[in-house]
N, C-alpha and C positions, 0 to 999 in steps of 0.2 A: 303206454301212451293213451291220452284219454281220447275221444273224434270231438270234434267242432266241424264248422265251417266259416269262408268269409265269404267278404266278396269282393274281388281284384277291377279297379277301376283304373282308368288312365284318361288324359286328354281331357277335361271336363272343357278349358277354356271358355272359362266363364269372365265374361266380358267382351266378349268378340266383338266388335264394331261392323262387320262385315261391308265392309265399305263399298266394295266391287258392286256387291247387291244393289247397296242406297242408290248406287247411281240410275240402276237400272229400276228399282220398286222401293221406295224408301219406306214403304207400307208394309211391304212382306219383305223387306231384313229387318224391320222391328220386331214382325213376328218372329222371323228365325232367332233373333237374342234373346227375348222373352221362349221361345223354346229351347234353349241352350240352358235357362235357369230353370225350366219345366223339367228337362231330363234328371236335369241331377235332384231335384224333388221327390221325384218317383222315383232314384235312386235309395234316397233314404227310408222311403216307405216299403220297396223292399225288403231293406236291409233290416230296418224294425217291424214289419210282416212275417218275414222267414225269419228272425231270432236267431241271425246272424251273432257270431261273437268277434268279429271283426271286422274295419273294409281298411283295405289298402289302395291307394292315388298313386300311379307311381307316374307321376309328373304332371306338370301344365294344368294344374288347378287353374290356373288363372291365364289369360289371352296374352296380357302385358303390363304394362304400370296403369293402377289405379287414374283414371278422369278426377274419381270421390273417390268415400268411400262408400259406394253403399254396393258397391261389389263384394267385399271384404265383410261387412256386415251380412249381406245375403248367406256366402258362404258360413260368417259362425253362427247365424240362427239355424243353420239346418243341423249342424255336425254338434248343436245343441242340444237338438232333438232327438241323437242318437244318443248323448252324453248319458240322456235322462232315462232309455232304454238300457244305460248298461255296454253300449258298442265302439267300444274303442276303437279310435282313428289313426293311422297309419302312413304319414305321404311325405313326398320329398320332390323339389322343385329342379323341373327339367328346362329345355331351352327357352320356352315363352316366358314363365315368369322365375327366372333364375334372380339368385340373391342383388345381381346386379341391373336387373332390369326392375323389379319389382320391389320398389322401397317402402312403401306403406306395409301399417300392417295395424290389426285390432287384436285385444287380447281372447286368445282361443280357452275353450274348456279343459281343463285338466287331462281330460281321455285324447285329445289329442295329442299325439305326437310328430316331430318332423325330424326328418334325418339332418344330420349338417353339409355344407358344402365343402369344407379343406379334407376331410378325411371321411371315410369309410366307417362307418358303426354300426351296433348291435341293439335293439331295442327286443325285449323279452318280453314272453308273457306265462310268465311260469307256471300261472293254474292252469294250462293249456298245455305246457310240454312247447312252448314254440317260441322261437327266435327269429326273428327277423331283421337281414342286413342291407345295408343301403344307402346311398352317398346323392347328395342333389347337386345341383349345376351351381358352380358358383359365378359363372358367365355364362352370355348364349351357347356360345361356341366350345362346347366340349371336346376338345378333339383326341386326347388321349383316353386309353383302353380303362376306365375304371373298375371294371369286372377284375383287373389282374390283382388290385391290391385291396379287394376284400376280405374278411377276415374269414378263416378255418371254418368247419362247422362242429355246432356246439355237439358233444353227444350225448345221446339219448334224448335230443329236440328234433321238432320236425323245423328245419332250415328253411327259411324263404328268402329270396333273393329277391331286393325290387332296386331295377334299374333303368333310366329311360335315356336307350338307347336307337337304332337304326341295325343293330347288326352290323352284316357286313353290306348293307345295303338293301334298304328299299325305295327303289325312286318311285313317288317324285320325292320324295323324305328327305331331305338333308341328313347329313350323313355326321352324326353327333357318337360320341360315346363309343366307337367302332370295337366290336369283339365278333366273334364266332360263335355259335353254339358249343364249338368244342371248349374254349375257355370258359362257357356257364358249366359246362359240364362236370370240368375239372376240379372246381369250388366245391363239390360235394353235397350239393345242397341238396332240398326234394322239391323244390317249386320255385319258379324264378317266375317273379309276375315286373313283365314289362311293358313299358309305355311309347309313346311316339309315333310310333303308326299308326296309323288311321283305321284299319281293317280287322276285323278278329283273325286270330291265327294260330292252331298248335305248332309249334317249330319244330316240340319235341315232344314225347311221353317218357322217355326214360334219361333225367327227370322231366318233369315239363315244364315246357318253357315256352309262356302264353302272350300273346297280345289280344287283350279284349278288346279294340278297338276304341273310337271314343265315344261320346255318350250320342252326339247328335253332330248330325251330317254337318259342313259350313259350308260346298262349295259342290258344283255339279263332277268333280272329282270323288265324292265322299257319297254313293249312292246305296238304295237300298238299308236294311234295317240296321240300326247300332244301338250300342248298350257297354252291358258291361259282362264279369260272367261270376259266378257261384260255386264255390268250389267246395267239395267234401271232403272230409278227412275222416281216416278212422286208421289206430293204431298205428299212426307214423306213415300210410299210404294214402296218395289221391286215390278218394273209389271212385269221384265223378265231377267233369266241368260242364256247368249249364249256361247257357250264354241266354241274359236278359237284357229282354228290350225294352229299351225306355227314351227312343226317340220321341218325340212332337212333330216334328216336319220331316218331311223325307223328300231327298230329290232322284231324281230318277232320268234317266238315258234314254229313249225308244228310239231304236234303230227300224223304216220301215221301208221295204226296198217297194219303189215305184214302176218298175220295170213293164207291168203288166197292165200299166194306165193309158188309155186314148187321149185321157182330156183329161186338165187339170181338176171340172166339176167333182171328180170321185177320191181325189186324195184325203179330203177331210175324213168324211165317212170311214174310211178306210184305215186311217191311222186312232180314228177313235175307237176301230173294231182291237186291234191291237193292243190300246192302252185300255183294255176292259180289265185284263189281269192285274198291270200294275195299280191301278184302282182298287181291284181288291185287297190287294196285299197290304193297301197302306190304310186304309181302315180310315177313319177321320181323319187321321193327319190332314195336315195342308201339307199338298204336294206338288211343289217345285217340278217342270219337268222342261228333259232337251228334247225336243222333237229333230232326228235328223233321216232326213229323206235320199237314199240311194236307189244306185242300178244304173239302167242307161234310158234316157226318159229323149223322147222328141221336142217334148216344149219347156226344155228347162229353163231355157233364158226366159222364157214371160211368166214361170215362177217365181225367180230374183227379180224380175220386177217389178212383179204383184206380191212381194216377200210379206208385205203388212196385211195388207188383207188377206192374205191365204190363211198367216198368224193367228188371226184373230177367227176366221171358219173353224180352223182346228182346235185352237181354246173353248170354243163354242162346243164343237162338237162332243169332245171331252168332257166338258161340263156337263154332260148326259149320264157319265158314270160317274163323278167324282165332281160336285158343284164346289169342291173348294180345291180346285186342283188350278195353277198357275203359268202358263211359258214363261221359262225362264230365254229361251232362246227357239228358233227356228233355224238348223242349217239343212242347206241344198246342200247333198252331195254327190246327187247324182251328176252322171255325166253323159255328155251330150253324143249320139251316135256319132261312129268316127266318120260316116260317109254325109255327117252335114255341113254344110256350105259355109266358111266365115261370111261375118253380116257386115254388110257395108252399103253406104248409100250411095258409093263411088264403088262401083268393082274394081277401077284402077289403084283405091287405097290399101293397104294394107295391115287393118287394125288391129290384129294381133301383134304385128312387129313395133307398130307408132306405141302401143303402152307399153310393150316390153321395153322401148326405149326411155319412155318418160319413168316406167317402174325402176329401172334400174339404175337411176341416175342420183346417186349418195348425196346430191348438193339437194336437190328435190325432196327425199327422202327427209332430211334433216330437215328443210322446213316443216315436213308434215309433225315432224318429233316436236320442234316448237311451237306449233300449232295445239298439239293437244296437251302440250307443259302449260300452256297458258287457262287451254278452257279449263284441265284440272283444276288448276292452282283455283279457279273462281266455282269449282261447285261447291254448295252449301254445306256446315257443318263440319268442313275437315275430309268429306269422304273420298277429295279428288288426292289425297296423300297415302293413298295406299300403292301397291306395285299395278302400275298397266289400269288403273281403275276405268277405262276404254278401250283398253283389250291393244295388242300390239300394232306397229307400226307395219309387219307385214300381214297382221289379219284385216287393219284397215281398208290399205289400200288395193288388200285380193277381193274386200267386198267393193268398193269405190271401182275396180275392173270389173268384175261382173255386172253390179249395174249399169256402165256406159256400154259395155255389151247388148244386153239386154235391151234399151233402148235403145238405140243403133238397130235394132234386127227388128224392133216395133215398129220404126221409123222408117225403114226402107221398104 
């Protein structure tokens, strides 16, 4: 068998609308789109730097159906540019842009190829010794095991299997394509490059059976570096998987417990000492981040109060190691000594019980759901049609309690 290498990609979703974001920065989820087409750029430059002799997609090239086209054109100008290096293309379409959701399409180069969606096939590369088998989504919702009816493997090829599936579950992942490592196993194959999850992951080494995760982060779920990975071959064995980064933006989590605070003035300071690492890490990126504050703090409530302004202390602050670093969010989670007083400006009321009462009450609830159906439906652009693009009905009205708390204990 002769060695090559490729490089196994998945998840590019290109065209992401990120709508959640817009709501919240319509400046910096342009950015994150135009960084969703920046990763897969540096994908290709890779691919044609290391003199790669293949790459494989194994799903969700694309976010959804075409706006235009000049997603679908992006796409075949680059995998043009591999065309011209000689690096043939390899991909097959998972639940985002399955045959049935994604009906545009422009004529690709020759070197590409795509698996079909009704059956299982085999796409070869004989100067290589290598076979590669693999079936795309012909609807979103895949729900039968595809892995069972892929075909033999060929012999004296090195077998690749690309499938974008979920396994047997990774939440928060919709659960598409369901198999086991034991059914990739059983196939025979020597590499199963699979898609759908968001996270890099060996499942397995004998064979192995990869998730590179996707190329660039979309949501404060998706944290830390992403890419793709580079895989070796020699004489019909992986010698080695390298996992390349080729994120643009990165979003990030910092967890900072406040427990050890007198006074509000030192939490900035203090969470910027923190975010000094993640700064490093992300290098220029523009980086997205959650700022979330625990422990057990005495002045919590005139935090939720002061929730914007502290915000913007701590973006400031941050701004010290990373001047293009962005809050995505600010949550309190710390929690209030058990031996402090509920706040009322009547000690004969009972304010804890009067919201649990108003909170729990379905008729209530349901106007607040109409309420935020409507402000959607009117933000600009389309972006209020995405899921929850204001965040849910009980994350609302848990922040709508804390801050009548909060005030209330200002006020008294």
């Amino acid at each position: 068998m002769s060695s090559f290498t490729f490089i196994h990609a998945a998840d590019l979703h290109l065209g992401s609308p990120f709508q959640s974001l817009a709501v919240k920065d319509a400046a910096i989820a342009a950015r994150f789109a135009q960084a969703t087409r920046g990763a897969f750029t540096k994908l290709v430059n890779q691919a044609i730097d290391r003199q790669v002799d293949f790459l494989v997609i194994a799903g969700d090239v694309y976010d959804g159906e075409w706006k235009d086209n000049s997603v679908g054109l992006f796409f075949n100008r680059e995998v043009a540019r591999l065309a011209k290096a000689n690096i043939q293309v390899v991909f097959l379409r998972g639940n985002h842009d399955a045959e049935s959701v994604v009906t545009k399409s422009v004529p690709l180069p020759d070197s590409v190829q795509q698996f079909p969606t009704n059956k299982a096939a085999t796409i070869r590369f004989d100067h290589l010794d290598v076979a590669l088998h693999g079936q795309g989504f012909a609807e979103r919702a895949a729900q039968e095991n595809l892995a069972l009816a892929y075909p033999a493997p060929i012999a004296g090829l090195f077998n690749i299997g690309v499938l974008h599936t979920s396994l047997t579950g990774r939440p928060p992942h919709d659960v598409y394509a369901p198999c086991s490592a034991e059914d990739l196993r059983n196939r025979g194959y020597d590499y199963w490059a699979l898609g759908h999850v968001h996270e890099f992951e060996i499942v397995s080494e004998d064979p192995h059976i990869v998730f590179p995760g996707n190329l660039q982060g979309r949501s404060i779920r998706e944290t830390g570096a992403k890419g793709a990975v580079l895989v070796s071959v020699e004489d019909g064995r992986v010698q080695g998987i390298e996992p390349v980064v080729l994120d643009e933006a990165r979003w990030s989590h910092l967890v900072v417990d406040i427990s050890d605070h007198e006074e509000p003035g030192t939490i900035a300071h203090a969470v910027a000492a923190a975010f000094e690492a993640e700064a490093e890490a992300a290098g220029e990126r523009l980086l997205a981040m959650r700022i979330e504050l625990t422990g057990t703090c005495r002045f919590r409530r005139k935090l939720v109060a002061n929730r914007v302004m502290l915000a913007d202390e701590i973006e400031a602050a941050c701004h010290h190691h990373h001047p293009d670093a962005w809050l995505e969010k600010l949550v309190v989670s710390a929690t209030a000594p058990t031996d402090e007083a509920i706040p009322a400006i009547d000690r004969s009321i009972d304010i804890e019980a009067m919201l649990a009462e108003v909170l729990g009450d379905e008729e209530r609830r349901q106007e607040v759901d109409d309420i935020v159906r409507q402000i959607a439906a009117k933000l600009p652009g389309g972006i209020g049609s995405g899921e929850t693009p204001l965040g849910t009905t009980d994350d609302l009205l848990a922040e709508a309690r804390e801050v009548l708390l909060a005030r209330v204990e200002i006020e008294a």
